[in-house]
N, C-alpha and C positions, 0 to 999 in steps of 0.2 A: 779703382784697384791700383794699388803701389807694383811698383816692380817686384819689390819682397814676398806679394802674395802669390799661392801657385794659380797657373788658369788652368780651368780644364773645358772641354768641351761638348755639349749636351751627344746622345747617341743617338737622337732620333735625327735621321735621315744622314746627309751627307757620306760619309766615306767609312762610317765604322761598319757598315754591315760587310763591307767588299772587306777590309782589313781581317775582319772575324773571318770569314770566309779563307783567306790567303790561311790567318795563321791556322785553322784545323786543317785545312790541306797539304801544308809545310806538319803539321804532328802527323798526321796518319800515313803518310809514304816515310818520315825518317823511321816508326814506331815497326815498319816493315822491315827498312834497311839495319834495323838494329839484331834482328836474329841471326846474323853470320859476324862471326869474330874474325877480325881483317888480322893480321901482323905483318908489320913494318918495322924489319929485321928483329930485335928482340922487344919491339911496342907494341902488346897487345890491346886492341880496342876492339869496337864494333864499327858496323855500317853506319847507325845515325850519327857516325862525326862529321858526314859530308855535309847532311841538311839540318839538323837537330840544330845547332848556334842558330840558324837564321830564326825558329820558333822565340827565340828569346829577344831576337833583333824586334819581330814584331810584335813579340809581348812586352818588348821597353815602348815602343809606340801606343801601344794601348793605353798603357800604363803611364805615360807622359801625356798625352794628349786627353786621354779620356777619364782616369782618377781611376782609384782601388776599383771601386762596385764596378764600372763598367769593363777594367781588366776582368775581373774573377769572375763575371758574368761568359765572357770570353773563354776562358781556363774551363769553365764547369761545362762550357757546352764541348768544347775539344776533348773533356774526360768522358763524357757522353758517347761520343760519338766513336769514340779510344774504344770503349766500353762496347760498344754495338759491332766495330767490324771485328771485333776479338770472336763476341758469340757467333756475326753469319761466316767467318768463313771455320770457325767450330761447325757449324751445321753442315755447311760444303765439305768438312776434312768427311764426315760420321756417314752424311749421304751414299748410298750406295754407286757405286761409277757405272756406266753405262759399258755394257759387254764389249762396246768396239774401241772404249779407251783404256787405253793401258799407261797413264798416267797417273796413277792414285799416290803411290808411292815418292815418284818425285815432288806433286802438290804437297804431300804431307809431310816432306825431306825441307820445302823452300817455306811454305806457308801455313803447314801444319800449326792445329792451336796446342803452345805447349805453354801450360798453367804458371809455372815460376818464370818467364821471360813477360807473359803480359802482366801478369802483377806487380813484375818488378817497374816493366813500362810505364802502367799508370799510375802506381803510387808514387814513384819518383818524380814526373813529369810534375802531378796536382803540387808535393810539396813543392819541387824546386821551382815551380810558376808562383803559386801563391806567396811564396819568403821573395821571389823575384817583385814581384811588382807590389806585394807592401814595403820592402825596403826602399825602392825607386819613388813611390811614393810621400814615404817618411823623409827622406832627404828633401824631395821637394819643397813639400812643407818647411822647412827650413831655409832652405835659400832660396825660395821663390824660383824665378825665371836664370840664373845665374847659375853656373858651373855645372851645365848639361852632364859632360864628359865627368864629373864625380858619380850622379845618377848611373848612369849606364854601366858604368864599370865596377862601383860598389856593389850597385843591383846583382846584377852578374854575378860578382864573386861569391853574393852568399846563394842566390838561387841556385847556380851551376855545382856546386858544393853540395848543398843538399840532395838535389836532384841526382849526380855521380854517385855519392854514396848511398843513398836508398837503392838506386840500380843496379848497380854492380854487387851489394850486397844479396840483397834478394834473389837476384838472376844467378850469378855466380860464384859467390860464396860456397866454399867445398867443391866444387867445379875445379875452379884456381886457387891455388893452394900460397901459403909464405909469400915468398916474397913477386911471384908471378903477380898476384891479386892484390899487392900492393901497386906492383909497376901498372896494371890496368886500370885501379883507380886512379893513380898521383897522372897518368898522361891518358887520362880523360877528360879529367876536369882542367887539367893544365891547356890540352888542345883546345877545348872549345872555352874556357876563358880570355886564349890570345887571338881566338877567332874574332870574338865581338870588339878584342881592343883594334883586332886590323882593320874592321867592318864598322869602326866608328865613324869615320867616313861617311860613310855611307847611311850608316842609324842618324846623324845626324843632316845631312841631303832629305832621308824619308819624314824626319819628326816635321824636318821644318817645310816640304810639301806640303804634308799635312794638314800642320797648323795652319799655313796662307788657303786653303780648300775647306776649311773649315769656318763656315761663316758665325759661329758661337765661340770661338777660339778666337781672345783679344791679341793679338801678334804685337800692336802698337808697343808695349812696351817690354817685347821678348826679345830681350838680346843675346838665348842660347846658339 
């Protein structure tokens, strides 16, 4: 295998199950944090800006180390599982409360299921994961083991892109109105695009962990 060819690395056993695992853990607590709208003086956002970039952090890892099928195998189990705690804590909002709690109200004020916020959640998330880690991908394939930092950050830009605007569209469209709902998409996708260029660092520390703990991952001639 030339330097010009991409490696990737088989899924059975070693370290993608723990990865897979991190990243639907990092989707289902930011997919929570995303139902309160933060602002920060006139920036209005959500809560997933805090953890939402790192889901991408470990889906460029998947996606660098392990190839398409075994990212979107990743993605589809994370939309799964999106999908699942949307319905049980739906059953817990409808459930009847027990006569000595008098908390019904604030569960369905914090974590109440409300239908345009999870839809907006998991359609945006599946597109902007899947354009994420086939573009990350398709570069590969192109420059082989060479110029990590194009991968991550291209990737990025058109996942996080997608993924903002299917959100904030679906979610709150007619909510935020002119030019509000312009400024919440243009510094959403703007924060969490400078997120992963600051956390390149660090993407780049975890890919290349990785690949040396990866005994099917040829390292010898990756000089990302």
């Amino acid at each position: 295998m030339s330097s010009n060819d991409p490696h990737f690395a088989r899924t059975t056993g070693g370290l993608y199950p723990v990865i897979v695992g991190i990243f639907v853990g990092l989707l289902l607590i930011s997919n929570i944090g995303a139902v309160k709208l933060i602002a920060f003086g006139s920036i209005i956002t959500d809560g997933g800006v805090f953890l939402f970039p790192l889901v991408y952090v470990v889906g460029d890892v998947l996606s660098e180390v392990y190839g398409f099928t075994a990212a979107r195998r990743a993605i589809l189990l994370g939309f799964a599982m999106s999908v699942l705690a949307a319905a049980t804590l739906w059953l817990v909002q409808i459930s009847p409360p027990a006569a000595d709690w008098g908390n019904q109200e604030a569960f369905e004020a914090v974590l109440g299921f409300v239908p345009r916020i999870v839809l907006a959640s998991i359609c945006g998330y599946l597109v902007g994961q899947l354009f994420n880690a086939w573009v990350l991908v398709k570069i590969k394939q192109r420059t082989g083991e060479r110029s990590l930092w194009v991968r991550l950050i291209g990737s990025t830009a058109v996942g996080e892109l997608a993924d903002t605007i299917v959100f904030c569209t679906v979610a709150f469209f007619g909510v935020l109105t002119g030019v509000d709902f312009l400024i919440y998409v243009i510094a959403g996708y703007v924060y969490k695009t400078l997120i992963e260029v600051v956390l390149l660092p660090v993407s780049y520390a975890i890919i290349r962990f990785v690949k040396r703990h990866e005994p099917s991952y040829d390292l010898a001639t990756d000089p990302a």
